[in-house]
C-alpha positions in Angstrom: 0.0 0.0 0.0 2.9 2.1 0.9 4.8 2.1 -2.4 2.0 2.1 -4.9 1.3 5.9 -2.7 4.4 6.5 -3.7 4.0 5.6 -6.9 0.8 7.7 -7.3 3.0 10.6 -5.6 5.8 10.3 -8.2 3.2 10.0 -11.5 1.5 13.1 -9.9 4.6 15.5 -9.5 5.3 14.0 -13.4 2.6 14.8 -14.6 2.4 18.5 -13.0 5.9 19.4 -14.0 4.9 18.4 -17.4 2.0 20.9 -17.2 4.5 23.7 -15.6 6.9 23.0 -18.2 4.1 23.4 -21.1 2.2 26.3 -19.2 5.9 28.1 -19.2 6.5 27.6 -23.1 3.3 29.2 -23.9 4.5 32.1 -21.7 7.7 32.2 -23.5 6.3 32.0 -26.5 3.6 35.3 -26.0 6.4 37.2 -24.6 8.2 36.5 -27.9 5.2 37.6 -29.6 4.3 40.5 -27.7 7.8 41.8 -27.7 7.6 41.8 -31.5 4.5 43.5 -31.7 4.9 47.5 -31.9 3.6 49.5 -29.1 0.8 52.0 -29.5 1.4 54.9 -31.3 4.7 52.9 -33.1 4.9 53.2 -36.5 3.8 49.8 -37.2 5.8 49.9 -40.8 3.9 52.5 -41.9 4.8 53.9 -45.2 1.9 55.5 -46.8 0.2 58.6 -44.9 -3.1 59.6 -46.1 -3.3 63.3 -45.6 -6.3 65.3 -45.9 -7.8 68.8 -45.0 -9.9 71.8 -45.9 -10.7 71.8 -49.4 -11.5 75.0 -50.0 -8.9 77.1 -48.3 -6.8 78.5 -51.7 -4.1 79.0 -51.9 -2.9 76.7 -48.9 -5.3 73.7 -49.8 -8.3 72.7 -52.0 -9.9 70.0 -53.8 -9.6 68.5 -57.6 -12.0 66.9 -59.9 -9.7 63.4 -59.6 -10.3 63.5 -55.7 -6.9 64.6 -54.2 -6.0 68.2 -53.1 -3.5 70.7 -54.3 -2.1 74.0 -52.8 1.2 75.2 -50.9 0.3 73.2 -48.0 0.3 70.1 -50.1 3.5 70.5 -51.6 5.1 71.8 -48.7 4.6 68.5 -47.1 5.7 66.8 -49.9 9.0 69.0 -49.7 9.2 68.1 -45.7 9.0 63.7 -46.7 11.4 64.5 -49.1 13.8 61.8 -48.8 12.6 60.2 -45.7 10.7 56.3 -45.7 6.9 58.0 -45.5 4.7 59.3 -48.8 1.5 61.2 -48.6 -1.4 60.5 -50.4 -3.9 63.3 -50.7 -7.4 62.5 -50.3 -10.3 65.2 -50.8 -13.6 65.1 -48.8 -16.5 67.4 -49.1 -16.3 69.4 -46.5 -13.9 70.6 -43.6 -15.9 69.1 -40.7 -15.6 65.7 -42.7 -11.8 66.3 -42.9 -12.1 66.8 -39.2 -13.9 63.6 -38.6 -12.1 61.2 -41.2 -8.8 62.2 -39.1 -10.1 61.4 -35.7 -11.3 58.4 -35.9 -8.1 57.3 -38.1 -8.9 57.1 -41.4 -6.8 59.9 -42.5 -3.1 60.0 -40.6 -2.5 64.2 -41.0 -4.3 67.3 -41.5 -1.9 69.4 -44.1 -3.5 72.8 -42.4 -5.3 73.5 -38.9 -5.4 75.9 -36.1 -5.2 75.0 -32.5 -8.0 74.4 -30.0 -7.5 72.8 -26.6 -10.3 70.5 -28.2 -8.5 69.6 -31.1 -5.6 68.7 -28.9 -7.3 65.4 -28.0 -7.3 63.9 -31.0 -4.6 64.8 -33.1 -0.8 66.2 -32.3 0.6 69.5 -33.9 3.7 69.8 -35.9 5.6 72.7 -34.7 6.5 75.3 -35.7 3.4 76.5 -37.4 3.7 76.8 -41.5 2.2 80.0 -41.3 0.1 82.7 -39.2 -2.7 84.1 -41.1 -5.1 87.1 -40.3 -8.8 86.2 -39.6 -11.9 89.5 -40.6 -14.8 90.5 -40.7 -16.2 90.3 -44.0 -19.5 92.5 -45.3 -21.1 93.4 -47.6 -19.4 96.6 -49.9 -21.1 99.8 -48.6 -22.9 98.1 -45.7 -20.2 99.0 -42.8 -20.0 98.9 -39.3 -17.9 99.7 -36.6 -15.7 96.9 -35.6 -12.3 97.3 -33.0 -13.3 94.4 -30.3 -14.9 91.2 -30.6 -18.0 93.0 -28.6 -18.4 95.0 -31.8 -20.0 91.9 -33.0 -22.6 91.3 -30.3 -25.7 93.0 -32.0 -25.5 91.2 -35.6 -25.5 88.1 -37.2 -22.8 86.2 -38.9 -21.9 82.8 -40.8 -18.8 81.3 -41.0 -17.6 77.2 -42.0 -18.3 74.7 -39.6 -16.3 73.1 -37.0 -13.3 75.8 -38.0 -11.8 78.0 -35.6 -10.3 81.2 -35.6 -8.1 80.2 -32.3 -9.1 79.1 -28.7 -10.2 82.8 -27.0 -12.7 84.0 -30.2 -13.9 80.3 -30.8 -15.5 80.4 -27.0 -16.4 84.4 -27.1 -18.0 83.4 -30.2 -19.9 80.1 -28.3 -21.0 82.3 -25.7 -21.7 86.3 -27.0 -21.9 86.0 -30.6 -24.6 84.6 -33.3 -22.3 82.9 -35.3 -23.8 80.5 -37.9 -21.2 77.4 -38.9 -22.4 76.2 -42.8 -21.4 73.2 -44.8 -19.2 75.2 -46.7 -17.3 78.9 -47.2 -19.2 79.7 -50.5 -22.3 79.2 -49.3 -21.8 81.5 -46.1 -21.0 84.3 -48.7 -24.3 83.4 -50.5 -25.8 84.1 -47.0 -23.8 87.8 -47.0 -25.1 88.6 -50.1 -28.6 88.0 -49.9 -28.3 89.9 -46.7 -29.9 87.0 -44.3 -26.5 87.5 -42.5 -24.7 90.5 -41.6 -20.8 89.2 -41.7 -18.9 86.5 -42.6 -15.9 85.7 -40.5 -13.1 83.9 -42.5 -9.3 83.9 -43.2 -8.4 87.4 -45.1 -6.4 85.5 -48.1 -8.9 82.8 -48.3 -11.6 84.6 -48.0 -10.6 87.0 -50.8 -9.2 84.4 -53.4 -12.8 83.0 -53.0 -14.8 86.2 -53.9 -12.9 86.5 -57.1 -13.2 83.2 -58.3 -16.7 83.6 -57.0 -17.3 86.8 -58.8 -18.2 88.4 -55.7 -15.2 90.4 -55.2 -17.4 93.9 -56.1 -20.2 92.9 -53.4 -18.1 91.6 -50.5 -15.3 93.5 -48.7 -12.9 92.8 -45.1 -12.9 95.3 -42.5 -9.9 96.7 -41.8 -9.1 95.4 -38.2 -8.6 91.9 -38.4 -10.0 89.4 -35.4 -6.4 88.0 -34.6 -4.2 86.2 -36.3 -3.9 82.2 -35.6 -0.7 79.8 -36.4 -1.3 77.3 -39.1 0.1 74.2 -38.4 0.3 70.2 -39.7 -1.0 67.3 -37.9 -1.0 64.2 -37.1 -4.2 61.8 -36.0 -3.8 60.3 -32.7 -5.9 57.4 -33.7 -3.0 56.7 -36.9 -0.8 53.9 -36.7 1.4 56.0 -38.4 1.6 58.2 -35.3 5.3 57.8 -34.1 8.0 60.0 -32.6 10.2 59.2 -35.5 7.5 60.7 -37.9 7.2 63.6 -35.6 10.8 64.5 -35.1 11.5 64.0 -39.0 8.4 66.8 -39.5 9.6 69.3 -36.6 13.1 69.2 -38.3 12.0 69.7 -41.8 9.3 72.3 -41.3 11.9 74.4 -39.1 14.2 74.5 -41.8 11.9 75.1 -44.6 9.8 78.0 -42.4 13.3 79.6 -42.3 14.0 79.0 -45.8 10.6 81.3 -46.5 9.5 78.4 -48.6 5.7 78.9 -47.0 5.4 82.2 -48.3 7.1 81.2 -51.8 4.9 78.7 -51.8 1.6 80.7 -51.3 2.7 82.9 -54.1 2.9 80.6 -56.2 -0.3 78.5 -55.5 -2.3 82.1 -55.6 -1.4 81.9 -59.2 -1.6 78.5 -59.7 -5.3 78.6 -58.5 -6.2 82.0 -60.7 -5.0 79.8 -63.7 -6.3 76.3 -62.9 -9.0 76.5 -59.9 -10.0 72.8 -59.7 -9.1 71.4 -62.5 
């Protein structure tokens, strides 16, 4: 009786070491696994980043028939991957709050053109420094003035501008909670609104705004006021929710753009675009 307990004993601490040796090879082998798998926010081999934006913001960005986007912004990013392992793909989408939308939840990796908002900040990292900093006004229509030196200026009238765009942290929640500020699908169609006088001002980017009127036509019915709203920093981006999200793609951007800010190359850039879109529009 006494040896076959043994027995029993010895086939038991057999058959559990067998288990523990198993059990500890499939631990060996996850960690293997695990260790090769990239962390969040690695690159993940990423090669190809799809890069979208506001496609009607001349002569920085807009859309073409074939579905991608043109402007200085575009080919200033192309300049900054120049020579480096990652290629952007432009992709057009209707509208600037789509832009917004496709690049938080990842479909797009960058935004080639946004302000900052703390809101923004949660979804999407900015490349510094910014590519440009660009005047935002008032725009009216032509012999239909008012006085305008502060924000409060703004308080008894009604205005339109695109939707989901800011014009910098402080106006964006002065505007949320004094102002009656309209946000349409598009920057054309809050003009349409100025002109047929069912809004009083249009609040938009100086240079965009007026590259717009005279492709529009409209350059003889709408006019900026004088003192601009501010002037906000526009920067690139890069979508938290992309697996293309690294620090080696963000330090390879900070470099670049910090050499080709100093260069001037933004503001040879825009030159040339303004032309470009005169001759071409969105073709």
């Amino acid at each position: 009786m006494r040896k076959e307990v043994q027995v029993n004993v010895q086939q038991l601490v057999f058959r559990i070491s067998g288990c523990l040796s198993v059990l500890l090879a499939l631990l060996l082998a996850s960690a293997i696994v695990s260790a090769q798998e990239p962390a969040p926010g690695a690159d993940s081999g990423c090669r190809t980043l799809v890069v979208t934006g506001n496609p009607e913001y001349p002569p920085w960005l807009w859309s073409r028939k074939d579905g991608t986007l043109d402007g200085a912004a575009a080919q200033l990013l192309r300049e900054a991957l120049a020579g480096s392992e990652w290629e952007p793909v432009f992709k057009a989408v209707p509208t600037w709050a789509r832009a917004q939308a496709e690049t938080r939840l990842g479909r797009a990796d960058m935004i080639a053109g946004a302000f900052i908002t703390d809101e923004r900040q949660t979804w999407m990292d900015y490349i510094h420094p910014q590519i440009v900093d660009l005047p935002n006004v008032v725009f009216v229509r032509k012999g239909v003035y008012f006085p305008f030196n502060t924000w409060s200026d703004l308080v008894p009238y009604r205005g339109a501008t695109l939707l989901n765009n800011s014009f910098g942290q402080e106006f964006d929640s002065y505007a949320k909670n004094h102002l009656r500020l309209e946000g349409v699908s598009s920057v054309e169609q809050a003009f349409g609104m100025l002109r047929q006088s069912r809004v009083d001002y249009v609040v938009f980017e100086l240079f965009q705004g007026n590259i717009l009127l005279e492709t529009l036509g409209w350059e003889h019915d709408v006019e900026p006021l004088p003192n601009p709203i501010n002037a906000e920093g526009l920067y690139f981006t890069v979508s938290r929710a992309s697996p293309c999200n690294s620090g080696k793609l963000k330090a390879w951007l900070r470099q670049r753009i910090q050499q080709l800010v100093m260069e001037g190359r933004p503001k040879a850039l825009a030159d040339h675009y303004t032309s470009v879109w005169h001759e071409k529009g969105h073709d």
